[in-house]
C-alpha positions, 0 to 999 in steps of 0.5 A: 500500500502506497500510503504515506501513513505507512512511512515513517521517516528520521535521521541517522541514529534517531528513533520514532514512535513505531506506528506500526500497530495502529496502522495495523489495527485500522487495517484490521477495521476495514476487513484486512486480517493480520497475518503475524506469522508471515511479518514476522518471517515464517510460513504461515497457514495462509503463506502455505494456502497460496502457493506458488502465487506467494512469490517473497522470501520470508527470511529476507522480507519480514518485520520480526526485527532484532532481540525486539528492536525494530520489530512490528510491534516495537514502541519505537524504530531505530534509524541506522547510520549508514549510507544507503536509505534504502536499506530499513525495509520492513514487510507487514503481511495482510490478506482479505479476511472472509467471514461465512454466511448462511441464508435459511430457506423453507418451503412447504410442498403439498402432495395430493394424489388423483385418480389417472382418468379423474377423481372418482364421485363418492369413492373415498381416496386410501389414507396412503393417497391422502394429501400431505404436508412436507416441509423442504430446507435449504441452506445457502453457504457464501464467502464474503470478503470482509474487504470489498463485500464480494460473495461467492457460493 
C-alpha cells in the first residue's frame, strides 16, 4: 500500500514512535486480517494456502526485527547510520479476511394424489393417497470478503 501513513521517516541514529500497530489495527477495521506469522518471517497457514502465487522470501522480507528492536510491534524504530536509505525495509503481511454466511430457506410442498382418468364421485381416496404436508430446507453457504463485500457460493 502506497500510503504515506505507512512511512515513517528520521535521521541517522534517531528513533520514532513505531506506528506500526495502529496502522495495523485500522487495517484490521476495514476487513484486512493480520497475518503475524508471515511479518514476522515464517510460513504461515495462509503463506502455505497460496502457493506458488506467494512469490517473497520470508527470511529476507519480514518485520520480526532484532532481540525486539525494530520489530512490528516495537514502541519505537531505530534509524541506522549508514549510507544507503534504502536499506530499513520492513514487510507487514495482510490478506482479505472472509467471514461465512448462511441464508435459511423453507418451503412447504403439498402432495395430493388423483385418480389417472379423474377423481372418482363418492369413492373415498386410501389414507396412503391422502394429501400431505412436507416441509423442504435449504441452506445457502457464501464467502464474503470482509474487504470489498464480494460473495461467492
Amino acid at each position: 500500500m502506497a500510503d504515506p501513513q505507512n512511512h515513517q521517516n528520521g535521521i541517522p541514529n534517531t528513533t520514532v514512535t513505531n506506528r506500526t500497530q495502529s496502522v495495523i489495527g485500522y487495517l484490521k477495521g476495514l476487513g484486512y486480517q493480520f497475518d503475524k506469522e508471515a511479518t514476522e518471517g515464517q510460513q504461515s497457514n495462509h503463506v502455505k494456502s497460496l502457493g506458488n502465487e506467494f512469490t517473497f522470501n520470508l527470511s529476507e522480507k519480514n518485520f520480526k526485527g532484532n532481540n525486539g528492536v525494530n520489530a512490528w510491534n516495537s514502541k519505537d524504530l531505530s534509524f541506522d547510520n549508514t549510507e544507503n536509505p534504502n536499506d530499513q525495509n520492513y514487510y507487514v503481511y495482510l490478506y482479505h479476511a472472509v467471514r461465512t454466511d448462511h441464508q435459511y430457506k423453507s418451503v412447504k410442498e403439498r402432495v395430493s394424489y388423483y385418480y389417472e382418468n379423474g377423481p372418482k364421485q363418492g369413492q373415498p381416496v386410501p389414507d396412503r393417497f391422502q394429501p400431505k404436508d412436507y416441509d423442504l430446507y435449504f441452506v445457502r453457504t457464501q464467502d464474503v470478503d470482509l474487504v470489498t463485500g464480494a460473495k461467492k457460493d
